[in-house]
NUVOPA-77322 format. One record per atom (N, C-alpha, C, CB): x, z, y; residue in one letter. Coordinates in steps of 0.05 Angstrom, whole numbers, plus 5000, padded with zeros to 4 digits. Each point is the difference from the previous one (the first is absolute). Last residue first. Glycine has a CB too. Layout:
N
XZYA;...
***
This chain:
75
481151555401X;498550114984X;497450135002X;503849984991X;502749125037X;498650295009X;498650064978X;499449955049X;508549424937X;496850024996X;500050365010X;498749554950X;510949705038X;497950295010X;496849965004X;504350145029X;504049174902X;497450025029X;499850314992X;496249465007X;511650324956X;499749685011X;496850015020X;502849734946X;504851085016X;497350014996X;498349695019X;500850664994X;509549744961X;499049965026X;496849924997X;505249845019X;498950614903X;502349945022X;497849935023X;504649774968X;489150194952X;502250164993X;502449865021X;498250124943X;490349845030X;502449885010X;501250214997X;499149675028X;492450194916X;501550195013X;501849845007X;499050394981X;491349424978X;502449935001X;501250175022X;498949554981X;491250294959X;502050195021X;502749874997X;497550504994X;496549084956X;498450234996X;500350185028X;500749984944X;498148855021X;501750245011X;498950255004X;502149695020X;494449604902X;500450115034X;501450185007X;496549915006X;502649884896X;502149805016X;499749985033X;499849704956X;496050834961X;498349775013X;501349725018X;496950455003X;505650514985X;499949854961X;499149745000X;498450424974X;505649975118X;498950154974X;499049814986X;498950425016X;510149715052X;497649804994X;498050204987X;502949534991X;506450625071X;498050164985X;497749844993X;501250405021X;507949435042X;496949914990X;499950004970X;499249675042X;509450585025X;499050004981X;496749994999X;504650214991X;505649645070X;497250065004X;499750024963X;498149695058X;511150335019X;498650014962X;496549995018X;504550494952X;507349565087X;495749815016X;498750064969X;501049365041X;507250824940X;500650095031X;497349985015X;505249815001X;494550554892X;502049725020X;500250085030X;497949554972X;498651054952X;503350015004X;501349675020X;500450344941X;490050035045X;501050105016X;502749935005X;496850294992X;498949164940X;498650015028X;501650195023X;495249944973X;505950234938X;501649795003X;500249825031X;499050014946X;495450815014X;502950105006X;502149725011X;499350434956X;491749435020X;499250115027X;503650105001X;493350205001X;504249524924X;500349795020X;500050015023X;498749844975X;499850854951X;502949894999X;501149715023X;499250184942X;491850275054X;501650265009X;502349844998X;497650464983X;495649124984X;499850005031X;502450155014X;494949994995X;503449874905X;502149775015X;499250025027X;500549654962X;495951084996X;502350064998X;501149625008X;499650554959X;491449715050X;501550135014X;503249904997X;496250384996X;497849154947X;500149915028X;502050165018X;495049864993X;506450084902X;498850045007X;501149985043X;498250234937X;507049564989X;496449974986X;498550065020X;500350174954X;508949285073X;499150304999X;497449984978X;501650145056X;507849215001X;498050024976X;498650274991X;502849624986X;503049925103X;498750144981X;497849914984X;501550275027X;502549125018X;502350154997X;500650294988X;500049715034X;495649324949X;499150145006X;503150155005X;494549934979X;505449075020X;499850254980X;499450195022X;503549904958X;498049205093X;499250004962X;499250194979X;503149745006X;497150335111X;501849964986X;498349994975X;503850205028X;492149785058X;502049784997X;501649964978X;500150045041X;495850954992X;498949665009X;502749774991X;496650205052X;503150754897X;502149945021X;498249655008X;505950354975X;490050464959X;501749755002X;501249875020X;497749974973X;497750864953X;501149995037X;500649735005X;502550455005X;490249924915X;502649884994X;500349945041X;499549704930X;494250664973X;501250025033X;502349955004X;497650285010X;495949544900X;502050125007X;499749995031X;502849904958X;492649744970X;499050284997X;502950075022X;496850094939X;501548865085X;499150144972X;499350295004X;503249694973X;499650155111X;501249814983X;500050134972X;502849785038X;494950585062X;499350084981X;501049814990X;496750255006X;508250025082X;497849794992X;499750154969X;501449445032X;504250745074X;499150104975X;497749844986X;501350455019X;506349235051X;496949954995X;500250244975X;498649385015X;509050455070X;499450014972X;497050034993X;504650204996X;502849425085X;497150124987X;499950024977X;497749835026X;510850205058X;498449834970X;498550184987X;503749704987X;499949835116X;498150254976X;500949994973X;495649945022X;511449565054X;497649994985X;498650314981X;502149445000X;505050375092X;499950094972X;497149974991X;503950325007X;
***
């Protein structure tokens, strides 16, 4: 079973979740928290989800996996 990633990204004044690979956003939000919060629900509801958190700049900020966790890192 494949991942599927979602990217939080800035686009124009808006935030927006987007599913890697796909044409349209899946969330659309004004603001950062709240399309983090609605992509993070879509992330959890798959079987494998990840989500990457960008900032305004388009680098990655933090990203969270979701079902089985692909690498362990000592902490």
């Amino acid at each position: 079973m494949k991942r599927k990633v979602y990217h939080v990204t800035k686009k124009n004044d808006r935030w927006q979740g987007k599913l890697t690979g796909a044409s349209k956003a899946s969330v659309a939000a004004p603001t950062k928290a709240e399309a983090v919060a609605k992509t993070k629900s879509l992330a959890k509801a798959a079987p494998l989800g990840q989500i990457r958190i960008h900032k305004e700049n388009g680098r990655i900020q933090t990203e969270h996996t979701y079902g089985q966790d692909p690498h362990k890192y000592q902490g």
